[in-house]
N, C-alpha and C positions, 0 to 999 in steps of 0.2 A: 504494500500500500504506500502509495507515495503523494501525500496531498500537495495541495497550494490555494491559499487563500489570497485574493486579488481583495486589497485595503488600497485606495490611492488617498489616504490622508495623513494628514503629519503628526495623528499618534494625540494622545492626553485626553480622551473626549470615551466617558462608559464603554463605548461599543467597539471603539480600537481595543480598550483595557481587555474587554474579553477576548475578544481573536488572539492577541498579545499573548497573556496568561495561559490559554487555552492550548495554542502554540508550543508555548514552552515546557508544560507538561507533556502533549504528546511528541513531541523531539526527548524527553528524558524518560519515555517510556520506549523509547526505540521504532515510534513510527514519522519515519523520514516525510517532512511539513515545510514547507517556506513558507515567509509571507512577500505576496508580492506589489512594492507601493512604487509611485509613479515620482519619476527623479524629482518633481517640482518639490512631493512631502520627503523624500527618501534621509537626506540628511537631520531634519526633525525629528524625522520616526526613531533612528538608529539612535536620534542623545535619550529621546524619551523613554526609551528602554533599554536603557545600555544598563540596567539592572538585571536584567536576564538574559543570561549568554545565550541561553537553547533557543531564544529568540533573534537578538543582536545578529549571530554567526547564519543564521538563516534568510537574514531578509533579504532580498534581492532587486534588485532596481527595473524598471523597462522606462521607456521614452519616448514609444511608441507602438503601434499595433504588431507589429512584425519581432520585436525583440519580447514583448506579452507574449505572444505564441507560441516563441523558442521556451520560454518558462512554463509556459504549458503544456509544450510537447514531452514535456518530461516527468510527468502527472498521471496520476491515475484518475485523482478526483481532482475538479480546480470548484472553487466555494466564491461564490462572490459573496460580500459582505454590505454594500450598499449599493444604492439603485442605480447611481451612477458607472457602479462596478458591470455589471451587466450586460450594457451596450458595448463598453469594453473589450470583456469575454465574449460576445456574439460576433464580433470584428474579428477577434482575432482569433475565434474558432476557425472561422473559413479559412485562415492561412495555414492549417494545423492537417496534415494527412490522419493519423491515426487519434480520433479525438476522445480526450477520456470524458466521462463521467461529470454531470453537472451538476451543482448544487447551490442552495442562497440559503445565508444565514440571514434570517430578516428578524432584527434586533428593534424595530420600529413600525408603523406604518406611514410609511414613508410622504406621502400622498399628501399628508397631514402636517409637514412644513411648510409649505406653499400653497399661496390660493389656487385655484382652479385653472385662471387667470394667466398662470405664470406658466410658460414653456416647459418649466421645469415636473409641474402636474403632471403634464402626460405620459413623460419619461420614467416619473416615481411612479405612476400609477400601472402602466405597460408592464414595469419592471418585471412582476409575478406571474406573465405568462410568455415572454417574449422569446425565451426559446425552449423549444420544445421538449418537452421527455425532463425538466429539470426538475428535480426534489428541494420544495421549500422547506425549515425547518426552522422553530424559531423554540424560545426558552422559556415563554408564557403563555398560558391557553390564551389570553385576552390577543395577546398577538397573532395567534392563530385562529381564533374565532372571528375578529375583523377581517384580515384576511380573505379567509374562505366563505366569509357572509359578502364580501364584494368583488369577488373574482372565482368563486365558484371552484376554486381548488383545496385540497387536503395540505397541511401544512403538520409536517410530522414533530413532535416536540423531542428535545433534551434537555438535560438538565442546565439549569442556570450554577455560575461558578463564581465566588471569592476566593478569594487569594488570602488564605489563615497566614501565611509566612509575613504579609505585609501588617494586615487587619487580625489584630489578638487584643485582649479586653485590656483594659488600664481601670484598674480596680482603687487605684489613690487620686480619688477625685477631688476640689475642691471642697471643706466642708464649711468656708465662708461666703464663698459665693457658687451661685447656679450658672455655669458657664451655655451659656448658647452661642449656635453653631449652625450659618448656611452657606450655601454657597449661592453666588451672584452673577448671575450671565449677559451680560446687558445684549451681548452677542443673539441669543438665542428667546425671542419674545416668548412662547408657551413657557418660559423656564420662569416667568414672571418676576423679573427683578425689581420692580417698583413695587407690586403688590409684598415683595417679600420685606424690603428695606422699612416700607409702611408699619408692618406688623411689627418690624423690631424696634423701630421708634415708638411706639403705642404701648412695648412692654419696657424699656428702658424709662420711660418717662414714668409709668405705673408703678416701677419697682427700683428703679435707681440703683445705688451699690448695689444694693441684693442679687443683683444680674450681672453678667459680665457677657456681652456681646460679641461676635468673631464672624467675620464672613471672608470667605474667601472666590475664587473663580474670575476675579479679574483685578486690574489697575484702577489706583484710586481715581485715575485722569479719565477713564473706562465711567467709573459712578458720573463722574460731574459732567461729562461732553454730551451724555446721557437725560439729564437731568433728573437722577433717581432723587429720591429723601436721604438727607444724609448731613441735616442739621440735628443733631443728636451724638450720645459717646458711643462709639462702638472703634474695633479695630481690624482694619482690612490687612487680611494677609497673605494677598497678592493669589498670583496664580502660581498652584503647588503643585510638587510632584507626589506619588501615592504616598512613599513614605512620610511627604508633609502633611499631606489630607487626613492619615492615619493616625502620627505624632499629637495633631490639632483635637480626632473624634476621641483621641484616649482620655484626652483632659476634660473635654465637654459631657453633660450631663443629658443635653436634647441637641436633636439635630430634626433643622427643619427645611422641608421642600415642600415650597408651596407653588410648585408647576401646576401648568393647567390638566396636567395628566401627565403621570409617567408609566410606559409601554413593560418599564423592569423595575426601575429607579435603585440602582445598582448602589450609590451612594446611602440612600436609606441603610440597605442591608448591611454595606462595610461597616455604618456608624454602628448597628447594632451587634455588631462581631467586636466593637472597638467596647462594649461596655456602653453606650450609648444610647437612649433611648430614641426613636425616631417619629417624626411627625410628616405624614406621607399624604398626598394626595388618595382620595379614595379613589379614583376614576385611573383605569388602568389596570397593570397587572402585578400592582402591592401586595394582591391581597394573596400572592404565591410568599410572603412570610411576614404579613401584617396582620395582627388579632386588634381589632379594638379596646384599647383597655387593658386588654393580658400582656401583649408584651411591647407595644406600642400605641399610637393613634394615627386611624384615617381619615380625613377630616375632608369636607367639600371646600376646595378654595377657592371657591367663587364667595362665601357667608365667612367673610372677614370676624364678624362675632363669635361666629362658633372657633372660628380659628383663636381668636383672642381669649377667648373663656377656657377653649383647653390647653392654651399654653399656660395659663393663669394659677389654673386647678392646678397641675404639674407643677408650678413652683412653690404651691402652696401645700405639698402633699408632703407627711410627716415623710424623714428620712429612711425609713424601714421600708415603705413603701414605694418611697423612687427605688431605693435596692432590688426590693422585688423584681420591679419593670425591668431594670436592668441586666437584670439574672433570669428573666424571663428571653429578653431580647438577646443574651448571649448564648440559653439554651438553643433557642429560633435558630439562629446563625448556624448553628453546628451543622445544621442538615444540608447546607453547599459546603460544598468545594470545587477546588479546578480539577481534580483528578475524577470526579463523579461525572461531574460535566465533559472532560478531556472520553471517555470511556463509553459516554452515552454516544458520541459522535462517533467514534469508531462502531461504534455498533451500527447505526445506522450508514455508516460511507459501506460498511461490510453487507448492509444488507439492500442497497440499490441495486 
């Protein structure tokens, strides 16, 4: 078995993190994997992960459609990974005599970043049927029920993956202050950076020292060009690498995303692997290891209220009881990993 996963992005963003992670376990379990990213992200990709050799030693560059093919001629399965990936691999099939085996990790629906409107709709939308005989596969039923309720195909599921080596609990938490914890994408509007900065001004102001505020995912010059809320105390700590996103969720107490939906919300989960409680959108496919209440909360983030009431309750909940959540949400965690996931996918590349 000899795969290749066609990524052309420069690496740092959930859905690289998986292919990445996932990558490097199946290269240390002995089945020969590349990844293969397009020379524009190729230099990005390699610093972003130059934490994992079984990774790093395998990525491979192309530049075009004809040097894609020779990478793929050398494949048994090639995997796209985003929609863009796709027409890609459909290009550079034709160049390719003996063509192996097709497959898309669809980590999104894709469809759903751009309006209708935009060029880019039809090519996201296409993506799921445009070349034939190809096996969808994605890591959440929610992703595979959208899906196959708008394109009329079976999308076969695996398992979703953390990285325990990176993300492990930090059990010596603050016991003077409640640290909170989001991340900020001014980049990426569904990720709601304004609605997010709003809520944490609303609890900073409500609760004062009691709080200790942290957001990370972009530049402070990112907040203000922007023009998020961000007259209030809180402290921005830039865009991190996992080890920093992880260092950040061991100290913090909640960790909150208030996108308009998350498809995995990957970040959720590491927080709650870091000892972390998490605060997730309910719309999506969270609820593959969010319990209301037990070990986290999912909350509508459109009802700003409800979002503010249960962040409220949570700072207001005796100490024994945040522990619980916490020890609830690290029990939760245990049930991913990258090797669970790395093994469901061989199973399924074994059984196309």
């Amino acid at each position: 078995m000899k795969l290749l996963y066609v990524l052309p992005v420069k690496g740092g963003g959930g859905g690289a993190h998986s292919v990445a992670q996932e990558v490097n376990e199946l290269n240390k379990m002995g089945v020969e994997t590349k990844i293969a990213v397009n020379r524009e992200n190729y230099p990005s990709f390699l610093t972003c992960y130059s934490d994992m050799p079984n990774v790093s030693r395998n990525v491979v560059e192309f530049f075009d459609e004809q040097s894609l093919a020779d990478h793929i001629a050398n494949a048994t399965t090639v995997i796209c990974t985003i929609f863009t990936s796709v027409r890609l691999v459909k290009n550079a099939l034709e160049k390719v005599k003996n063509k192996p085996r097709v497959a898309y990790y669809a980590q999104d629906y894709e469809p759903l970043f751009v309006l209708p409107e935009n060029p880019l709709w039809a090519e996201a939308h296409a993506s799921y049927t445009m070349l034939p005989n190809m096996t969808v596969f994605a890591k959440t039923d929610w992703i595979r029920n959208v899906i196959t309720e708008n394109h009329g195909i079976e999308v076969k599921k695996v398992a979703p993956s953390i990285d325990h080596d990176v993300y492990y609990p930090g059990l010596n938490k603050s016991e003077s202050q409640i640290w909170i914890s989001a991340m900020v994408r001014p980049s990426t509007p569904r990720r709601a950076p304004e609605r997010t900065m709003r809520i944490l001004k609303n609890i900073k102001e409500q609760f004062g020292h009691q709080v200790n505020i942290n957001v990370f995912g972009c530049t402070d010059e990112a907040i203000f060009d922007n023009n998020l809320t961000s007259d209030f105390e809180y402290y921005n700590h830039g865009v991190l690498t996992r080890n920093q996103v992880s260092g950040l969720l061991r100290k913090s107490h909640l960790f909150i995303d208030l996108s308009d939906y998350q498809a995995f919300g990957r970040t959720g989960l590491e927080a709650m692997a870091c000892g972390c409680v998490s605060l997730v959108p309910v719309f999506g496919g969270t609820d593959e290891y969010i319990k209301h209440n037990e070990n986290g909360f999912a909350v509508d983030p459109r009802d700003e209220v409800e979002i503010y009431n249960t962040i409220s309750k949570f700072i207001d909940l005796p100490v024994e009881q945040k522990v619980e959540l916490q020890q609830q949400a690290i029990d939760r965690s245990q049930n991913f990993s990258v090797r669970k996931a790395a093994i469901s996918e061989v199973k399924l590349f074994t059984n196309i």
